[in-house]
C-alpha positions in Angstrom: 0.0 0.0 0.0 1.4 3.4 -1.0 1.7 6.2 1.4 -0.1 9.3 1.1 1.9 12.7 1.8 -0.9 14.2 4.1 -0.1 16.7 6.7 -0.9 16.2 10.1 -4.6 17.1 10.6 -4.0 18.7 13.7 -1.6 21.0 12.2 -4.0 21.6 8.9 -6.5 23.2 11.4 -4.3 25.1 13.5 -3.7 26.8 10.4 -6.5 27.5 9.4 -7.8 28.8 12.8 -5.0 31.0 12.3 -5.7 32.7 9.3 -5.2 36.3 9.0 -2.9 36.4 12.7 0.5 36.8 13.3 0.6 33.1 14.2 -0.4 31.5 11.1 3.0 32.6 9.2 4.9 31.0 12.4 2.7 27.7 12.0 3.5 27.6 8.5 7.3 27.8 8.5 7.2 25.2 11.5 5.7 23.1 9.2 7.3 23.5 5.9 10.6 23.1 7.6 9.7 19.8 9.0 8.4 18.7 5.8 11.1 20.5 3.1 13.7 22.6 5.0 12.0 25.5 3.6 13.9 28.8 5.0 11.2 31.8 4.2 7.4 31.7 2.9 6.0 34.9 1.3 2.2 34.6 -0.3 0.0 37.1 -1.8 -3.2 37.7 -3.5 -3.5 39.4 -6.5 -6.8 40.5 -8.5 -5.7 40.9 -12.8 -4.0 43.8 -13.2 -3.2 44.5 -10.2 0.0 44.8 -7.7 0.1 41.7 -5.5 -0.9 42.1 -1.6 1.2 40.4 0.5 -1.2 38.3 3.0 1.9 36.5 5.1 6.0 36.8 5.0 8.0 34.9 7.2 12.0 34.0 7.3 14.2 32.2 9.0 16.2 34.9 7.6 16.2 38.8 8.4 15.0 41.5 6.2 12.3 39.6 4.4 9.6 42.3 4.7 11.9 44.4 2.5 12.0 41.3 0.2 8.4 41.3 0.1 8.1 44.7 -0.8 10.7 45.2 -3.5 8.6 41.9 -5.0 5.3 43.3 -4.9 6.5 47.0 -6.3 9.7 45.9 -8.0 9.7 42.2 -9.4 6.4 40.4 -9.6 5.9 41.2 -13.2 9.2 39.4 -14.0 8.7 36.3 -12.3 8.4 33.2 -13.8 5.6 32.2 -11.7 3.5 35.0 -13.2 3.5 33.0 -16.5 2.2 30.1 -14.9 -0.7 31.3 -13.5 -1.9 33.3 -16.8 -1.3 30.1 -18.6 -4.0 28.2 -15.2 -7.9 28.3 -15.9 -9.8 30.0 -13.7 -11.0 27.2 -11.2 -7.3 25.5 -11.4 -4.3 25.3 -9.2 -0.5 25.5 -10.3 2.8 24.7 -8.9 6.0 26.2 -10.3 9.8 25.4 -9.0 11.6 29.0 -10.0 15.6 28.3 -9.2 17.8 31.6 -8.6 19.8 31.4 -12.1 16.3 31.0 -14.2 15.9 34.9 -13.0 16.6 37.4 -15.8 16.4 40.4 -14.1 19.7 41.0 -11.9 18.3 43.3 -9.2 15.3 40.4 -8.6 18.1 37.6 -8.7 19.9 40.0 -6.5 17.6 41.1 -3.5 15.3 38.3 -3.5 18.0 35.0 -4.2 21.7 36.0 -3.9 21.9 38.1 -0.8 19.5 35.7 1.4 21.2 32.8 -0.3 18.1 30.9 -1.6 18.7 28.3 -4.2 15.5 28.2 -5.9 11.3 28.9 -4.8 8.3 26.4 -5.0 5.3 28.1 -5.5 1.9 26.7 -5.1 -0.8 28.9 -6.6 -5.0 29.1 -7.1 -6.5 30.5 -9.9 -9.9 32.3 -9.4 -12.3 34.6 -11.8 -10.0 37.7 -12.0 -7.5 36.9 -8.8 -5.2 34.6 -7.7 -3.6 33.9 -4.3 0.1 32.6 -4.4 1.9 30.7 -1.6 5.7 30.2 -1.9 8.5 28.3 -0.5 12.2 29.5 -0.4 15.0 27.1 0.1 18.6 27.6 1.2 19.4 24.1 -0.2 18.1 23.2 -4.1 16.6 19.9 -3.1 15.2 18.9 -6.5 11.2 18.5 -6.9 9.2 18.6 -3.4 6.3 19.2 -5.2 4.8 16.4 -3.3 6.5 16.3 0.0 4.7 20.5 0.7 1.7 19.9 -1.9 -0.7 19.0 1.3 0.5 21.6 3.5 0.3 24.3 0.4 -3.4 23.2 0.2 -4.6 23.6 3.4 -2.1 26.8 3.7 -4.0 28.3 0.5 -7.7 27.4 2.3 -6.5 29.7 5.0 -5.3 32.3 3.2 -8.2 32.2 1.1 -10.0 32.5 4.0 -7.9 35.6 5.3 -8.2 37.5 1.9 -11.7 37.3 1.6 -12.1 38.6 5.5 -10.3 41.5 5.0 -10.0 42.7 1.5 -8.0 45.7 0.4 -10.1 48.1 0.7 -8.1 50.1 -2.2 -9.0 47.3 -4.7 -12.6 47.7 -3.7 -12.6 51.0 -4.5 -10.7 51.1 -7.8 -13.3 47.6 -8.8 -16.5 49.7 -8.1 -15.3 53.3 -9.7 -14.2 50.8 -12.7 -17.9 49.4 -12.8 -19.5 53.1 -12.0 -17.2 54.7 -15.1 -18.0 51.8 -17.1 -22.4 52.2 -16.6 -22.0 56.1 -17.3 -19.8 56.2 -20.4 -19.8 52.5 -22.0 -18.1 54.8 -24.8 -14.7 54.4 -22.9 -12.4 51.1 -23.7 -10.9 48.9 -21.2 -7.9 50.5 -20.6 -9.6 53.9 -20.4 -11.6 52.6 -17.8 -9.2 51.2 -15.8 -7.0 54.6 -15.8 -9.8 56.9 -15.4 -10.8 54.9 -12.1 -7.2 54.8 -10.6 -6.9 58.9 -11.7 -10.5 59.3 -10.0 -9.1 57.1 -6.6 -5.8 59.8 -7.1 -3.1 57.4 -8.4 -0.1 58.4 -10.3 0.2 57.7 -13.4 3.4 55.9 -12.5 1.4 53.7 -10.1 -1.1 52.9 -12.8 1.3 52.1 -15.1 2.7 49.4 -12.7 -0.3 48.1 -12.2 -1.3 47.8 -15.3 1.9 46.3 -16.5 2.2 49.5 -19.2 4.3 52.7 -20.1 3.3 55.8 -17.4 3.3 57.5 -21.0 0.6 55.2 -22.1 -1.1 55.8 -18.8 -1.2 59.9 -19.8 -2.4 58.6 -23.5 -5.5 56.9 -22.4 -6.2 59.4 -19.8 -6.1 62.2 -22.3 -8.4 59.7 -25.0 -10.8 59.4 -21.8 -11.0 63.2 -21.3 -12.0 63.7 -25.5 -14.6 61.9 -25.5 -16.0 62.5 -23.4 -15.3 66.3 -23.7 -14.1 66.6 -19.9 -10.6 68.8 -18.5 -9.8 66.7 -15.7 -10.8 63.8 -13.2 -13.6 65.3 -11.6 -15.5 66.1 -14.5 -16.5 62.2 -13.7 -17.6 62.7 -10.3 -20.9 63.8 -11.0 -21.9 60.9 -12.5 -20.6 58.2 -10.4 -21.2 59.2 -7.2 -23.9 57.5 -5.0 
């Protein structure tokens, strides 16, 4: 009879008692070093489009908020792992091993690999309509594949975070969803794109911060702003608040 790699149930709802406290990040390293040696954990959720929020970061070694933040404002968009989940159906879950020399970018290879010493990530991942959430594993040691030695414990670790996310959404996301829907009911002239900028001008982004998350040019950011404002025959942002506030 083969054995199954389950975790513990004991531990799998600890965890998920703990969702959204400062234990649960503790509980999870504990585990994932029992299981994989893993050094430092870091997952996010992130809605298309959009920056990732980091919901838990955690390190045997120092500085790893810093980490976290350079990723989320820096780095996400050239992470392998990014691929993986556009290539994932909505409904699907992914797993991606990204090893410190597969990095192009030297900065991200740099901050994030090099200078804490990690050999490579494993990163378990759940696709949903429009979001993801992302949980990943950093190792000190490149062990190989341990896909299935932390595939149980990345399960019930998602469930909680799932469970975190939806708790206590970001409350900027919300905002920047229902200005998109409001823009897009009172002028279903605009595109996409034009939407999308117009809201994040409206919530008083940059048009540097749009750009990043959008994943485009802050010079394309000004272009669709400035197609928004012709036609619709307005001079500035709050030409739109008339019409889409409550």
């Amino acid at each position: 009879m083969a054995e199954l790699p389950l975790l513990d149930p004991e531990i799998g709802a600890a965890l998920v008692e703990a969702a959204g406290t400062p234990v649960f990040g503790a509980l999870m390293l504990d585990a994932a070093q029992r299981v994989a040696g893993v050094d430092e954990i870091f997952a996010y959720h992130v809605r298309d489009g959009e920056r990732p929020v980091a919901l838990s970061s955690i390190s045997e070694r120092g500085d790893h908020d810093r980490r976290a933040r350079h990723y989320a404002e820096r780095f996400y968009h050239h992470d392998p792992v990014v691929h993986a989940r556009q290539r994932t159906a909505a409904g699907r879950g992914f797993v991606a091993c990204v090893r410190a020399g597969e990095i192009g970018l030297r900065d991200y290879r740099a901050i994030c690999f090099e200078q804490p010493r990690f050999a490579d990530k494993l990163c378990f991942g759940w696709r949903g309509a429009g979001r993801a959430i992302v949980l990943s594993f950093y190792r000190r040691d490149d062990g190989g594949d341990r896909s299935t030695a932390l595939a149980a414990l990345a399960n019930v670790g998602l469930t909680a975070l799932a469970r975190q996310s939806i708790a206590t959404p970001d409350p900027e996301a919300r905002l920047v969803e229902r200005l998109e829907a409001r823009i897009a009911r009172a002028f279903p002239v605009l595109t996409l794109r034009e939407r999308q900028v117009a809201a994040r001008t409206v919530a008083g982004w940059t048009a540097e911060r749009t750009a990043g998350a959008l994943d485009i040019r802050p010079s394309s950011v000004l272009t669709y702003r400035q197609r928004a404002y012709q036609r619709l025959g307005f001079s500035g942002a709050a030409d739109f608040l008339p019409a889409i506030l409550d």
